[in-house]
C-alpha positions as CSV (number, residue, x, y, z in Angstrom):
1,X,106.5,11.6,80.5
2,X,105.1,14.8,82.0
3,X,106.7,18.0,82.2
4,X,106.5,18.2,86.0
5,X,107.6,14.6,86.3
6,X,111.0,15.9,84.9
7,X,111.8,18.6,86.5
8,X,111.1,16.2,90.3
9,X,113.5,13.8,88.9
10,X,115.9,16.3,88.3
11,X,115.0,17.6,92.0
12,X,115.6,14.1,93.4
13,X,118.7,14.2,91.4
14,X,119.8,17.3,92.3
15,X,119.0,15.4,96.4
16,X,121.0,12.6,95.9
17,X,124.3,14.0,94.5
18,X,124.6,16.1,97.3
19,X,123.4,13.7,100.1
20,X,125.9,11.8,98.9
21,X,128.3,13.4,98.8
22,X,127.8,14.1,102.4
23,X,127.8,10.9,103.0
24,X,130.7,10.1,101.7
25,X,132.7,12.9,103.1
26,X,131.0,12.5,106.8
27,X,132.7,8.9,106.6
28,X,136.2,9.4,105.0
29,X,136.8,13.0,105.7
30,X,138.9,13.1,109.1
31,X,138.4,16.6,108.8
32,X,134.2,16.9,108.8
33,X,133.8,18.2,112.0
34,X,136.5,20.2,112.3
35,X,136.9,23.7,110.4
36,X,140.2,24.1,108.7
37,X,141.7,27.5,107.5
38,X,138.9,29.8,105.7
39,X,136.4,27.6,107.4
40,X,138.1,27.4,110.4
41,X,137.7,31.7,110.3
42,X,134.1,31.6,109.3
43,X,133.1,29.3,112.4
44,X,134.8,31.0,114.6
45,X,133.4,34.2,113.9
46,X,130.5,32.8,114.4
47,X,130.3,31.6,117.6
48,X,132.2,34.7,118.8
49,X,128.7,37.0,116.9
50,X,126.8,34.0,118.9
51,X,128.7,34.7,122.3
52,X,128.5,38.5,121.5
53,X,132.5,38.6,121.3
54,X,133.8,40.9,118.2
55,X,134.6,38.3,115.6
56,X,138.1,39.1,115.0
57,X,140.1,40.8,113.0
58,X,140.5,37.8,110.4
59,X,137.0,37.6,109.5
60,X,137.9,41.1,108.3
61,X,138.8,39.7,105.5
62,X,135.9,37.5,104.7
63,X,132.3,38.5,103.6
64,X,130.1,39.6,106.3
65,X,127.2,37.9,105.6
66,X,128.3,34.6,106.1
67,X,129.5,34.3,109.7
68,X,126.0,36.3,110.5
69,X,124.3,33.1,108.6
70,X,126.3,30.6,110.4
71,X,125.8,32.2,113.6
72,X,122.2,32.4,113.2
73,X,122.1,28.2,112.4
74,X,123.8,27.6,115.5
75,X,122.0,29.8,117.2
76,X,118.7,27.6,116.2
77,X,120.3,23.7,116.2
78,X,123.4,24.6,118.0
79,X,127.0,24.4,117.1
80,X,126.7,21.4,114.9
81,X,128.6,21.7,111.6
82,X,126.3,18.7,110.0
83,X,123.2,20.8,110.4
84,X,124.8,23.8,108.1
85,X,126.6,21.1,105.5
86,X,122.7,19.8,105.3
87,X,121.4,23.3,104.8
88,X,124.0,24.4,102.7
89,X,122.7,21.1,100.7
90,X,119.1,21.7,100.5
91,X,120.5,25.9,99.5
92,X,122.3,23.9,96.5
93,X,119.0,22.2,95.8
94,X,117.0,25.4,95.5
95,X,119.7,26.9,93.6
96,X,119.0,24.5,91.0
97,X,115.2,25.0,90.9
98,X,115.7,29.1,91.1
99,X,117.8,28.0,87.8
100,X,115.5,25.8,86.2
101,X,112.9,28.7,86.4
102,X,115.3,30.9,84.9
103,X,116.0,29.2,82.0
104,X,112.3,28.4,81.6
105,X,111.6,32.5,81.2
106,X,114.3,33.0,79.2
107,X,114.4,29.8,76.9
108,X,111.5,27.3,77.6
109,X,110.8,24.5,79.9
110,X,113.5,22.7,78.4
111,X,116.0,24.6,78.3
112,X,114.9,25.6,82.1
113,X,115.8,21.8,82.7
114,X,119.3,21.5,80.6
115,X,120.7,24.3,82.5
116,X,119.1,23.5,86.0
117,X,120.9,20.0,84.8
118,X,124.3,21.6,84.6
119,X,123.7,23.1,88.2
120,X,122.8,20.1,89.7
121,X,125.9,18.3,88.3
122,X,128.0,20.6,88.9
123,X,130.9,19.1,90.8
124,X,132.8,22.3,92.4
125,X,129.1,23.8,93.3
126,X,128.6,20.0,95.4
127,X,132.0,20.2,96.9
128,X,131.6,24.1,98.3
129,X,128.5,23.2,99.5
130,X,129.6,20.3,101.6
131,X,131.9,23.0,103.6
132,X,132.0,25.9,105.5
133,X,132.2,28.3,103.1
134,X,130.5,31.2,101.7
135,X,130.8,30.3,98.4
136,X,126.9,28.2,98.1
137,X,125.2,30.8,99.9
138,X,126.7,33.1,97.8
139,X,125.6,31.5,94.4
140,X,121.6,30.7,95.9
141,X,121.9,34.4,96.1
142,X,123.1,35.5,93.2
143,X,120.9,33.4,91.4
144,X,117.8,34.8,93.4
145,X,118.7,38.2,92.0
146,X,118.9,37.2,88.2
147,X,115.2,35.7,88.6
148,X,113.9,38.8,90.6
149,X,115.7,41.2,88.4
150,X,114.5,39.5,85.4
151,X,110.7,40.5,85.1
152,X,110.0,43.8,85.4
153,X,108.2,45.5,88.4
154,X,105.1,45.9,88.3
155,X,103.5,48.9,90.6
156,X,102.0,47.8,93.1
157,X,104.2,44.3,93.8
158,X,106.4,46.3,96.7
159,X,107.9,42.7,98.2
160,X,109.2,42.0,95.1
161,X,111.2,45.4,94.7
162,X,111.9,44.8,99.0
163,X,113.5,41.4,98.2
164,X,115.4,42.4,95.5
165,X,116.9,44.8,97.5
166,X,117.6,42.8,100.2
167,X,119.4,39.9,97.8
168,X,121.2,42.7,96.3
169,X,122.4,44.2,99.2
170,X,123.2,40.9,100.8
171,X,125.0,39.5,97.9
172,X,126.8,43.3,98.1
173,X,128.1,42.1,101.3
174,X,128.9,38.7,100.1
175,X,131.4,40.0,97.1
């Protein structure tokens, strides 16, 4: 089998365990639609940066970042909590390809696939992504940092040092 034909099965995988798990959530979850404690704050805030309301002085507490991504989703789909569970999915899905290339630099193409493996299995990582909290955005992030902090920069590649910067201070706000 081909290298490439690998890493799309563990792509479609990496689909299907979270789908779902959607799935299975959107029909036994009585709770899928509606936002409860931590989530409950994050929404919230949301809609109150999306109404241009101050979000409150419980989101205080809570990374930035978040609300300010949620808010932005339901400023494009609307308030739908399905749409960011689904993107929060696909997020999960690219966290596992951002590690597959990791582990490619670092060990080899195998090696890129055993650990983007362990990612895409990884129950907890499933479960937070299938709610509203920061915690999947906050690992797609992380991740994005190791692999642009990995090479180092060459002079004249500017984007790369501006999107480091930006995942770095975005993940700053995140912690």
């Amino acid at each position: 089998m081909k290298k490439i034909s690998w890493l799309i099965l563990l792509i479609i995988f990496s689909l299907a365990l979270r789908f779902g798990y959607l799935w299975e959530s959107y029909q036994n979850n009585p709770a899928f639609f509606h936002p409860l404690i931590d989530s409950a704050r994050y929404h919230n805030a949301a809609i109150n940066m999306l109404l241009g309301k101050p979000i409150g002085y419980q989101a205080a507490f809570q990374p930035v970042f978040y609300p300010l991504f949620l808010s932005y989703i339901y400023h494009i789909f609307g308030v739908n909590v399905l749409i960011v569970k689904i993107i929060q999915h696909l997020l999960g899905v690219l966290t596992v390809f951002l590690t597959f290339l990791i582990g490619k630099k670092l060990i080899n193409f195998r090696g890129g696939l055993i650990s983007a493996f362990i990612v895409a299995a990884y129950g907890p990582l499933i479960i937070y992504e299938g709610e509203l909290l920061a915690t999947s955005l906050a690992a797609f992030i992380f991740i994005a940092i190791v692999l642009f902090l990995y090479r180092p920069f060459p002079k004249s590649n500017y984007l790369r040092v501006l999107l480091t910067g930006c995942c770095l201070e975005i993940g700053r706000a995140h912690v």
